[in-house]
PALO-933642 format. One line per 2 residues: their letters; for each residue z, y, x of C-alpha. Coordinates in Angstrom, 2 decimals, decimal comma. Last residue first. Layout:
a> Z/Y/X ~ ...;
END
This chain:
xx> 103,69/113,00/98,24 ~ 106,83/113,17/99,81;
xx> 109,79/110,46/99,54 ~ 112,79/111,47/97,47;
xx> 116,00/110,48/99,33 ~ 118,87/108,76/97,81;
xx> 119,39/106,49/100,64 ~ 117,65/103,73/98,75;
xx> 114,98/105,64/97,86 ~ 114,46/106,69/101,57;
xx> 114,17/102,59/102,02 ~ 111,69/101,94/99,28;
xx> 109,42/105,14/100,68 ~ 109,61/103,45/104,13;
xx> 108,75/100,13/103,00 ~ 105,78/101,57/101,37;
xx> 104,71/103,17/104,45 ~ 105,42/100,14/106,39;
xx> 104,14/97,86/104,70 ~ 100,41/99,33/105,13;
xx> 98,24/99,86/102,02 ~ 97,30/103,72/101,96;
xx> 97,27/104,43/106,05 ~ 100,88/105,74/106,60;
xx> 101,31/109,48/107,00 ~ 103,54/110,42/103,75;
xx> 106,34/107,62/103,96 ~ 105,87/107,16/107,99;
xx> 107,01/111,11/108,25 ~ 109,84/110,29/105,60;
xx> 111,14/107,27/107,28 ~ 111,35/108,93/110,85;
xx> 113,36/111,83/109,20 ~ 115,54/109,84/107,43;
xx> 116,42/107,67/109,79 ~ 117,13/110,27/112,01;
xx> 119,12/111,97/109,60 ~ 120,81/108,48/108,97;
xx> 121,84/107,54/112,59 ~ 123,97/104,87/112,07;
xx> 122,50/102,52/115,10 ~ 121,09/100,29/112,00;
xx> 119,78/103,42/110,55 ~ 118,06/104,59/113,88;
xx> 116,22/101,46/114,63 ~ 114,46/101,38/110,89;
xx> 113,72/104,82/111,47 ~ 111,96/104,22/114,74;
xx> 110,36/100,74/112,91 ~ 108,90/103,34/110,78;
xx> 107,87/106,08/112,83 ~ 106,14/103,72/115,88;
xx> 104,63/101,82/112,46 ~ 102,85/105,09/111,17;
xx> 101,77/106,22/115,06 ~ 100,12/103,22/115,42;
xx> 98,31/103,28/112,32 ~ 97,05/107,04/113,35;
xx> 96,74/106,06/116,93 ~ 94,12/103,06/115,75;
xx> 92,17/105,32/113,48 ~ 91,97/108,12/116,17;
xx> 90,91/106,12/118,74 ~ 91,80/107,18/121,94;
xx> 95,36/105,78/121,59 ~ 99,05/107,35/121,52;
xx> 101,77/104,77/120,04 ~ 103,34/104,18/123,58;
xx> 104,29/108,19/122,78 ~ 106,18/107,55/120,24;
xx> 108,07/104,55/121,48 ~ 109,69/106,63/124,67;
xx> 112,07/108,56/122,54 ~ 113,25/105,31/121,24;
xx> 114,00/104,12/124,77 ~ 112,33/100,79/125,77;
xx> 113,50/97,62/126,76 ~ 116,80/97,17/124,17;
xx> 115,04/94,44/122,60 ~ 114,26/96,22/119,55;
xx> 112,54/99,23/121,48 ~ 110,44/96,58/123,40;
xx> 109,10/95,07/120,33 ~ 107,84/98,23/118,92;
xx> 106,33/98,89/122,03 ~ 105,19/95,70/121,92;
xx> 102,91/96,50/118,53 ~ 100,83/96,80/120,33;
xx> 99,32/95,33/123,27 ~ 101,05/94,04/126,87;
xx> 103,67/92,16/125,39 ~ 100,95/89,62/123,90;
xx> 103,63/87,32/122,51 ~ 104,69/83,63/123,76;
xx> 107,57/83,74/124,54 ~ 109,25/87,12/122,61;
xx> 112,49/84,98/121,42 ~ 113,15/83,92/125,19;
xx> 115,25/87,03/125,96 ~ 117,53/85,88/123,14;
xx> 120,09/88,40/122,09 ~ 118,35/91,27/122,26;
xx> 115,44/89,88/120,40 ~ 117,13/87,81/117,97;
xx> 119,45/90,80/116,06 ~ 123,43/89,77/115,80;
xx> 124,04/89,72/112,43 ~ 125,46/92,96/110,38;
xx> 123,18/92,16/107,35 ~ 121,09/95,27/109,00;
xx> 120,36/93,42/112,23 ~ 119,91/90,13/110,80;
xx> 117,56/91,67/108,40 ~ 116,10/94,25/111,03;
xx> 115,19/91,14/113,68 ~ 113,11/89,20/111,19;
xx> 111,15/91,81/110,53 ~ 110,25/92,27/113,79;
xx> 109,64/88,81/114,65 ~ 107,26/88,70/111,48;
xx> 105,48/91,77/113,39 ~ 105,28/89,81/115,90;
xx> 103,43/86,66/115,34 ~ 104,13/84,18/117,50;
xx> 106,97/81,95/115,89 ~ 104,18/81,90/112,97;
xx> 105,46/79,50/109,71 ~ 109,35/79,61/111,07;
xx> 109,04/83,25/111,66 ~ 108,07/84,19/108,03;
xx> 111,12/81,65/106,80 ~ 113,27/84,03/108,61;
xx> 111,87/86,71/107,26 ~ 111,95/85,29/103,53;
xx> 115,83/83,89/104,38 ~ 116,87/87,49/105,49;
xx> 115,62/89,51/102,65 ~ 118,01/87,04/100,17;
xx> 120,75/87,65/102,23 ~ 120,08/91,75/102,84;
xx> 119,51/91,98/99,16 ~ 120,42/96,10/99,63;
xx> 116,83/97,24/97,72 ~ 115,23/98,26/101,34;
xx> 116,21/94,48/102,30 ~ 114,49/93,30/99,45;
xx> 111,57/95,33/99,41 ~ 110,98/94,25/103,07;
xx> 111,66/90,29/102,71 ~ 109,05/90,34/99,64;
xx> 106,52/92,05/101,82 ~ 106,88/89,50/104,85;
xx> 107,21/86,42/102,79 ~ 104,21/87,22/100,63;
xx> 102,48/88,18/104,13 ~ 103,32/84,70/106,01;
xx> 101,57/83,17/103,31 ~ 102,22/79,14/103,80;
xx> 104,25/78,26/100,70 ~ 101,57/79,08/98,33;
xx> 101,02/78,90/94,95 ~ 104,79/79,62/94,72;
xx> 104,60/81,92/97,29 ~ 102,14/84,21/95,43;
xx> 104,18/83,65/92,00 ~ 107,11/85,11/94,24;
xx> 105,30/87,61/95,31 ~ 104,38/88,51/92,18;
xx> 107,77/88,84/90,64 ~ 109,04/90,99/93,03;
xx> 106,15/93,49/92,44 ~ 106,84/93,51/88,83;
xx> 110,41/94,58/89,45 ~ 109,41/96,71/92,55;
xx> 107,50/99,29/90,97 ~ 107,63/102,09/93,08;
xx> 103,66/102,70/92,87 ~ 103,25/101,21/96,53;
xx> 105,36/97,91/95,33 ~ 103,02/97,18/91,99;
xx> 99,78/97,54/94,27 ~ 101,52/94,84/96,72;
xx> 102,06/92,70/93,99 ~ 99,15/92,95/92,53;
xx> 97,60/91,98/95,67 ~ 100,04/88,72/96,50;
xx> 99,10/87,54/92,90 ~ 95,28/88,01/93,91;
xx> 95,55/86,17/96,81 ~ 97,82/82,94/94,93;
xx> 94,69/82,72/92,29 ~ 96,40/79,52/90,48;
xx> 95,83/81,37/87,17 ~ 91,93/81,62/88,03;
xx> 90,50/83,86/84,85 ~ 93,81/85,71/84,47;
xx> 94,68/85,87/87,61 ~ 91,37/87,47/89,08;
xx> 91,55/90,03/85,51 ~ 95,00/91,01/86,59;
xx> 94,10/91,65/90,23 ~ 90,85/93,66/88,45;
xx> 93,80/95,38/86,06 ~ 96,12/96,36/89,22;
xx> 93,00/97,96/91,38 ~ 92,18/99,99/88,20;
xx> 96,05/101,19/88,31 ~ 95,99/102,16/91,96;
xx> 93,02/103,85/92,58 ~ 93,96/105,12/95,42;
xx> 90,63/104,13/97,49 ~ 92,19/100,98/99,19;
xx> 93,92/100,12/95,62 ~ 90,25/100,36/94,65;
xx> 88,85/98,10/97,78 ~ 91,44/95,22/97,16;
xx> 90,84/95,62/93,11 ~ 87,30/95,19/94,22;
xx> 88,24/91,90/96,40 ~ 89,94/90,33/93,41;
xx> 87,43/90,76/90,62 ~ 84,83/89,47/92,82;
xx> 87,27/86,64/93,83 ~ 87,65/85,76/89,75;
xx> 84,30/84,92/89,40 ~ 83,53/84,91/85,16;
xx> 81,62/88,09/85,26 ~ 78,61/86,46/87,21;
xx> 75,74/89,34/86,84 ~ 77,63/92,30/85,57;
xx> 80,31/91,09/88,17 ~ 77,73/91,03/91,20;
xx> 76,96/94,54/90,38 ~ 79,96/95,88/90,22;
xx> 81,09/94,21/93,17 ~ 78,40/96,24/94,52;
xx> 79,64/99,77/93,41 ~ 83,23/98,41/94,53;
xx> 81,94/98,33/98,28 ~ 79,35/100,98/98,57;
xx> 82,53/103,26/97,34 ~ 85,22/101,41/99,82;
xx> 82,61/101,57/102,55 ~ 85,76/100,51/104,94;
xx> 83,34/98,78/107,04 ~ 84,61/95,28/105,92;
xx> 84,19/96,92/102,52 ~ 80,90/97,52/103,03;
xx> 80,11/93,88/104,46 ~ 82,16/92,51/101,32;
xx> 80,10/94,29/98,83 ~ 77,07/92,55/100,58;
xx> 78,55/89,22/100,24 ~ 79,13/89,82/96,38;
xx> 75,57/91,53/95,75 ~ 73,77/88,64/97,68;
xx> 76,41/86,52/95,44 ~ 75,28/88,15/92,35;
xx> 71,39/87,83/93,37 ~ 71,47/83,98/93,98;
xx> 72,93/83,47/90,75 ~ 70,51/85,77/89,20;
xx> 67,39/84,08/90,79 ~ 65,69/85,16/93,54;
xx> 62,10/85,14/93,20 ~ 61,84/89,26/92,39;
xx> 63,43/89,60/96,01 ~ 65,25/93,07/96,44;
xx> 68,74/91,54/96,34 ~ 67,52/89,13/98,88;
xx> 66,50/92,00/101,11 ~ 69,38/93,88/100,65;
xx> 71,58/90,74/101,08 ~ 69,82/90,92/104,80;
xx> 70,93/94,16/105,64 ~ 74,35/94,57/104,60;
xx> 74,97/91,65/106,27 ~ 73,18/92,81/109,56;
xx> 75,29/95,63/109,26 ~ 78,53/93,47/109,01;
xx> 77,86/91,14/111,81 ~ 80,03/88,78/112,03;
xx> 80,67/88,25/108,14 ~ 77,90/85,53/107,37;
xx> 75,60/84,88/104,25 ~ 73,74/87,72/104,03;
xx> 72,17/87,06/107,50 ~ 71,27/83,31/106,94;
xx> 69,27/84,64/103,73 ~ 67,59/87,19/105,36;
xx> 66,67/84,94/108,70 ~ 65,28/82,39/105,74;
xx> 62,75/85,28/104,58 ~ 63,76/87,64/101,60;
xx> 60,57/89,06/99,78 ~ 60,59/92,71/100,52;
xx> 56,83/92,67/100,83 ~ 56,67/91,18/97,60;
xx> 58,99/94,14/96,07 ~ 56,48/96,88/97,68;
xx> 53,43/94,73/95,91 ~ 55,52/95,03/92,50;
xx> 56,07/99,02/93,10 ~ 53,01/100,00/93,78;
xx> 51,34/100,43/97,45 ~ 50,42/104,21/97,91;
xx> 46,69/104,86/97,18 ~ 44,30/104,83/100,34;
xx> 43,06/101,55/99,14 ~ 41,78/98,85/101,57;
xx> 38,68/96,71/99,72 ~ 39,75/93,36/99,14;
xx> 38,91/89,90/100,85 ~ 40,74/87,16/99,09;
xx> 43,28/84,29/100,47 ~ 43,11/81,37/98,52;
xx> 47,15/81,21/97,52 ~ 50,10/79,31/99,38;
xx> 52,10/77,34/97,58 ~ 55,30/79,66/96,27;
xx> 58,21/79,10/98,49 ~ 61,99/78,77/96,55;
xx> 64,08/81,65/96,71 ~ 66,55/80,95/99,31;
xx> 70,20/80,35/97,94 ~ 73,36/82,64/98,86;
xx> 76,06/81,10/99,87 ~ 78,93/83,14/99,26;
xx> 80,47/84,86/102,01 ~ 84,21/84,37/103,12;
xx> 86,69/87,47/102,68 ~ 90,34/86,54/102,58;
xx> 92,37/89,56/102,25 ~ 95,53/90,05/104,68;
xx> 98,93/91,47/104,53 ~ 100,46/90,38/107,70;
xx> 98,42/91,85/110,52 ~ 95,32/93,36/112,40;
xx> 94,49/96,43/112,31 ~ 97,29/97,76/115,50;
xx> 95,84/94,77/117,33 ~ 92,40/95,86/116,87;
xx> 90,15/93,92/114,99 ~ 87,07/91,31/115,12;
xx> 86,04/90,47/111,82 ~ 86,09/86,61/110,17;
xx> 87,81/87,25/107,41 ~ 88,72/90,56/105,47;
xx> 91,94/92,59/104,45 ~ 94,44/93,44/101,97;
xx> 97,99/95,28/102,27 ~ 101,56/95,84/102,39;
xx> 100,33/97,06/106,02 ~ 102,13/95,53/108,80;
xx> 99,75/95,66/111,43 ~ 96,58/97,32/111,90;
xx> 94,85/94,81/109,41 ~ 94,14/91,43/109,31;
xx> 91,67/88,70/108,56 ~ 92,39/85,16/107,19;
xx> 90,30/82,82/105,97 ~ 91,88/80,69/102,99;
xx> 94,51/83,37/101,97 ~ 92,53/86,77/103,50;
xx> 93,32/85,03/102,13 ~ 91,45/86,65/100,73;
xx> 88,37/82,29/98,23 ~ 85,11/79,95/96,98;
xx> 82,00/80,09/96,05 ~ 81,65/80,29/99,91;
xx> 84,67/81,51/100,20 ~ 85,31/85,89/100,03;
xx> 88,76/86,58/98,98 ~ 90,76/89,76/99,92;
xx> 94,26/89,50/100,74 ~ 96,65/92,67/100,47;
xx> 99,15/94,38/103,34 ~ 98,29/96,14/106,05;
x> 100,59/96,51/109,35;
END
């Protein structure tokens, strides 16, 4: 499950905090709005990715029209940027997140327009650095926000969403100074709190990250993820009462979202309270058992062997079995330490610890927890 909130409003905010878009599943991680994703990409970190409007160039009157001679020489370069000139279908196109190509597209044609103003051309460059990223384009992505920053350097969601693609690229410390930058200019910025947070936990840095999250939930009392990721690093760090209270609370804001269920079945499971989904056979109303992560569900409830969860993990496409496959390892491990089976545990942990996508809870999570059991993670 990813973890991290990219912002894209219409001058506006990640929620992913404000629109919400997920990632396969419990990344600590970032994501983008309005994109249609697989179960197994699409959970409680998020980004919140909305386009900014972008304004069409206003119409020149239309001139006497004048019969010229056709020359065999190639057109030069201002009569190639007229024929670029964005239409209205351009403009409409750059500003949505449907259709990520057609994004991509259409900002390319405003960004080409000589009539569009600088304004105009930052958020063309903004929305179009969203489309890549969308993609996972995280170079085309950041090389745009770039460009919409040199342009409008005081937006603090441009800041945001290219620390979101940097910490999605590795770069870890860049990623933390753009979050910093977002907070700095917008100090109420709850998305980018929640992403520097979620950079500090993957370097180890749980101190800082702590503190985030709870500037995140401060600013907002609704984000599922801040709960989520705060509840994991606490449990992992042996503050099994205060980890239990964030997932709980994660449950109370979505009963139907399962990885929150999840989470909320290892606290009480690891602070030596009877775990909700065996106990309550009504506790998964209202879930899609029939995608991932019910597997994962399934082992919890005492449904499905743990032998059995690997293979429920397997999928034709290679991006979705490699995030399956990290969270079938993880919540494995997490199964086999509250049954007392540390070697397992261990082993589980480590494999979800160096195969993870970059970004998802549980690979973090797993490197807190074989920490905790005076294991060294692998690089």
């Amino acid at each position: 499950m990813r973890f991290g909130a990219r912002q894209n409003t219409h001058g506006a905010p990640f929620n992913r905090i404000g629109v919400d878009m997920r990632l396969p599943c419990s990344a600590l991680v970032l994501v983008l709005a309005s994109l249609t994703l697989t179960p197994a990409q699409a959970q409680v970190l998020r980004r919140a990715d909305d386009m900014a409007p972008v304004a069409a160039p206003a119409q020149e009157p239309p001139k006497q029209a004048v019969k010229r001679r056709r020359s065999p020489k190639p057109a030069d370069a201002t009569e190639l940027q007229a024929a670029a000139r964005a239409s209205a279908q351009d403009v409409a196109a750059c500003g949505q997140m449907q259709a990520a190509d057609a994004a991509i597209a259409g900002c390319a044609r405003v960004i080409a327009d000589d009539k569009q103003k600088p304004k105009g051309r930052a958020a063309a460059f903004y929305n179009r650095a969203n489309a890549h990223a969308a993609k996972g384009d995280h170079a085309a992505a950041i090389a745009d926000y770039d460009e919409a920053i040199k342009l409008a350097p005081k937006n603090p969601r441009a800041y945001n969403n290219r620390g979101t693609s940097r910490a999605d690229s590795g770069e870890a410390d860049p990623a933390i100074a753009d979050f910093s930058e977002a907070i700095r200019q917008d100090a109420r910025f709850a998305s980018a709190y929640l992403n520097r947070a979620n950079a500090y936990a993957a370097k180890g840095e749980t101190a800082r990250a702590l503190e985030d999250y709870a500037s995140a939930i401060r600013l907002n009392r609704r984000s599922v993820n801040a709960y989520l990721a705060r509840g994991a690093l606490l449990l992992a760090g042996g503050e099994t009462v205060k980890a239990r209270a964030d997932l709980k609370q994660a449950v109370a804001l979505e009963r139907h979202n399962a990885y929150a269920l999840l989470w909320h079945d290892i606290a009480e499971r690891r602070g030596k309270q009877k775990g909700v989904l065996a106990a309550d056979r009504k506790a998964t109303k209202g879930l899609d058992m029939k995608t991932w992560p019910a597997p994962v569900v399934q082992l919890f409830s005492g449904d499905l062997k743990p032998d059995a969860l690997l293979s429920a993990a397997d999928n034709p496409s290679a991006a979705v079995k490699t995030a399956q496959t990290c969270e079938a390892n993880f919540y494995g491990g997490e199964h086999a330490l509250i049954d007392g089976k540390r070697d397992e545990a261990v082993k589980l942990f480590t494999l979800a610890a160096k195969e993870c996508p970059r970004g998802f809870l549980e690979g973090i999570a797993a490197a807190a927890e074989l920490k905790a059991l005076g294991e060294k993670a692998a690089n």
